[in-house]
N, C-alpha and C positions, 0 to 999 in steps of 0.2 A: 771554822764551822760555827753556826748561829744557833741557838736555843731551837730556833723555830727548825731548822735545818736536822739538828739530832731528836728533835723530836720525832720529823717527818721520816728521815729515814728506819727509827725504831716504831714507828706506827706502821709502816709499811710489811715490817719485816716479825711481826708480833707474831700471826698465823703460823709460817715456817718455824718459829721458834717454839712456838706451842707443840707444831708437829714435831719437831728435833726433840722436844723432852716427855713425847706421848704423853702431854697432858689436856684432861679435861677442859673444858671452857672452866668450869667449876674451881678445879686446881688450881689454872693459871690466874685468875681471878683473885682466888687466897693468897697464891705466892707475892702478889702483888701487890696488895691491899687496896683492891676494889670491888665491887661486887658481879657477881656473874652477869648481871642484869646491864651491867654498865661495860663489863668486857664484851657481853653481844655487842649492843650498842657500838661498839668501837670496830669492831670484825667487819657488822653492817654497813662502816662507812659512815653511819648516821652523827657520829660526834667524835669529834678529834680528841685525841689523845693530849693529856696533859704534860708538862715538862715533871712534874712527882712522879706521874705515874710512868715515863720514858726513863726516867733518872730507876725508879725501882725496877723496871724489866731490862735493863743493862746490869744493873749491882748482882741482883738474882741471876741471872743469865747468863753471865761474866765468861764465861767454860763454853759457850755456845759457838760452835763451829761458825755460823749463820751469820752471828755478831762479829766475831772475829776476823772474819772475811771482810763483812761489809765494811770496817772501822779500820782494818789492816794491825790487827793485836786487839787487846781487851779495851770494851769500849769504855769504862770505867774510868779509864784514863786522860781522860779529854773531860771527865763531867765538869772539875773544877774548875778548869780551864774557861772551860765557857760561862758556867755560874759567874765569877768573879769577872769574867772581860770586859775593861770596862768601866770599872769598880775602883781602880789603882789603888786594888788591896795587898800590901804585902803580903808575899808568904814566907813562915819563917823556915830559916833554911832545916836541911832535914839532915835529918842523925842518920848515921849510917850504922848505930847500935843496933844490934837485935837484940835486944835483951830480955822481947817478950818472950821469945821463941827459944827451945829447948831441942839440940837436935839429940834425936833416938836415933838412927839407922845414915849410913851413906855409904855410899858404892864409890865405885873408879866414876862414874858420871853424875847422879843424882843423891841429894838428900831430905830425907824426913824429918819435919821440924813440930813440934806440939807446944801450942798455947799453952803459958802456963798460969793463965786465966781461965779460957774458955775452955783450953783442952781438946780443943780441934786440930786437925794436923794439915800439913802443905804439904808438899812436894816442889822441890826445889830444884834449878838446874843453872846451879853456880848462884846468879842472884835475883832469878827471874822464876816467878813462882808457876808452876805449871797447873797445879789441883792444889782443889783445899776442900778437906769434910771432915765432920764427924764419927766417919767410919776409918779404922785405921785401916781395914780389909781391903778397902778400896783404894788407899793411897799404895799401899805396899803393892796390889796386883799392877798397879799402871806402872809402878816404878821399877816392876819385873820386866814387865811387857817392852816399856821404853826401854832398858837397859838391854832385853835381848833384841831391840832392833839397832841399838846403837852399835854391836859388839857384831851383828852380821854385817851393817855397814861399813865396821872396822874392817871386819874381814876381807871384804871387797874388793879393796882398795890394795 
């Protein structure tokens, strides 16, 4: 996939995403660091979307059903990918340490992990991260919710 290629597809697919997070033109604008005036502008068709501003509505939006479909997993995944192609930039290889992350809670399936920097938490399932906020209320209900769909799918079977 080409710069111009993931742009076009997240220029495309901005509107459904906006609807996916009921947000404002206004909202989505801020989330993104552009101005409403400019997010028209883009909805209107009248001015293509840049690869900043494609690169910040995947980073923001990462959780987005919409994206995740479209990209087949989190689109965030592919950003460097493509940045650097091209480039014959080494990457140095990756630590498999978690040592930012501090797990608080874990089940028979999933666990809770908090920055202990920012202090935001994940949701984790083995080593594929499912959610991430700053609300722990939020992490723990999804990780009830998934946990009771896992345990009826157990049951199933």
């Amino acid at each position: 996939m080409t710069k111009k290629e993931f742009i076009e597809k997240i220029y495309q697919l901005e509107p459904a995403v906006r609807a996916e997070f009921d947000l404002t033109q206004e909202k989505m604008a801020s989330a993104i660091g552009v101005s409403k005036k400019t997010l028209v502008e883009i909805e209107k068709r009248r001015i293509s979307m840049r690869w900043s501003e494609a690169v910040a509505l995947a980073c923001v939006f990462s959780a987005s059903q919409i994206l995740q479909n479209a990209f087949g997993g989190n689109p965030t995944e592919c950003i460097s990918d493509i940045a650097l192609l091209g480039l014959e930039a080494r990457k140095p290889e990756r630590s498999f340490l978690d040592f930012w992350w501090n797990e608080i809670e874990r089940n028979e399936f999933f666990s809770i992990k908090q920055n202990i920097i920012t202090s935001h938490y994940r949701l984790m399932y083995g080593n594929e991260k499912i959610l991430s906020s700053f609300e722990y209320n939020i992490i723990k209900d999804e990780m009830d919710e998934l946990t009771k769909k896992m345990k009826k799918k157990q049951s199933e079977k």
